[in-house]
C-alpha positions as CSV (number, residue, x, y, z in Angstrom):
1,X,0.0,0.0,0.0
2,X,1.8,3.1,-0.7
3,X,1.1,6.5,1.1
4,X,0.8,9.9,-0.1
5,X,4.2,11.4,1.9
6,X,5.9,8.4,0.4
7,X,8.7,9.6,-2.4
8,X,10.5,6.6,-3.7
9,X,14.1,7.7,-3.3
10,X,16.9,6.3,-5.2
11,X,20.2,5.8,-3.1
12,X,23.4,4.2,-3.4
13,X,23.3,0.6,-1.3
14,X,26.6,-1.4,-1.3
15,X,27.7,-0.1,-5.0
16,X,23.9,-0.6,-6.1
17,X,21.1,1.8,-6.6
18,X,18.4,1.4,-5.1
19,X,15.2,2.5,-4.6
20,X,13.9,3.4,-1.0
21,X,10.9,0.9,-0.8
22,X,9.8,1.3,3.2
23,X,10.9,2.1,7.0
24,X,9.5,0.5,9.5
25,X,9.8,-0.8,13.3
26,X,10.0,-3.9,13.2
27,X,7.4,-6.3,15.7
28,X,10.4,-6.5,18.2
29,X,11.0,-2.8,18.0
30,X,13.9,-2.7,15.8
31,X,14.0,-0.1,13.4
32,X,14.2,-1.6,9.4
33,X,14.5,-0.2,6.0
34,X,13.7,-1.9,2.7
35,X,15.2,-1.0,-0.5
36,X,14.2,-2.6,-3.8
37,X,17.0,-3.2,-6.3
38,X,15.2,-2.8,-10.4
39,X,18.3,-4.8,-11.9
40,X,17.7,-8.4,-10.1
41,X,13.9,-7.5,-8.8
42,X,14.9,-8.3,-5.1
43,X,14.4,-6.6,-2.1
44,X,16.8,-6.1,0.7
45,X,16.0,-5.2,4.0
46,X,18.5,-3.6,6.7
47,X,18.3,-3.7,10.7
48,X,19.8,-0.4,11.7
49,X,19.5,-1.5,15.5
50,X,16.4,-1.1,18.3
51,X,14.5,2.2,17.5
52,X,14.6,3.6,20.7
53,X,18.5,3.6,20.1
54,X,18.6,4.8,17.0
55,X,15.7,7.5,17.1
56,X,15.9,8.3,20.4
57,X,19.0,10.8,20.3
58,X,17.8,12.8,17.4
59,X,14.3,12.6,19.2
60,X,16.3,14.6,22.5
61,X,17.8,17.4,20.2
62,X,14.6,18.1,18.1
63,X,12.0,18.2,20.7
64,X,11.2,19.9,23.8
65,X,12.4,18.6,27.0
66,X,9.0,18.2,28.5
67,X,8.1,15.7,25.9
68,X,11.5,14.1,26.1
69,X,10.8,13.6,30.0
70,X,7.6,12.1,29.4
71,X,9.3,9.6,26.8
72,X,11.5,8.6,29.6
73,X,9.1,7.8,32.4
74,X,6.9,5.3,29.9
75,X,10.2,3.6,28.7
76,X,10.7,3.4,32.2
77,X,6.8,2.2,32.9
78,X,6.7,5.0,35.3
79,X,3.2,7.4,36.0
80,X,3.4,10.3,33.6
81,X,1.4,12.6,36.1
């Protein structure tokens, strides 16, 4: 199903290019892209590690600390107020 805000990007992979198929988090909260490669008609998909991991630190410099707190206290399972 592909989404209006979807563009389709074409990148260099490994030598290859590529087209930017989908991002994702992954069931077990890891964060996955999926690139489709026109030459061979395959797919490849790439683990870049646990969202939170990845996401997180750009999530601290971009938002507002209230929110950022708040983040914190359910990945810790605490009360928010």
């Amino acid at each position: 199903m592909k989404n209006s805000y979807q563009s389709y990007p074409n990148l260099n992979v490994d030598g290859e290019n590529r087209t930017l198929e989908e991002i994702y988090i992954a069931p077990l909260g890891h964060l996955m892209v999926r690139f489709f490669d026109e030459t061979n008609k395959t797919t490849h998909t790439y683990n870049l590690g646990l969202w939170e991991d990845v996401l997180f630190p750009i999530m601290e410099n971009k938002m507002d600390v209230f929110i950022i707190d708040n983040i914190k206290k359910i990945r810790n399972t605490e009360k928010i107020f």
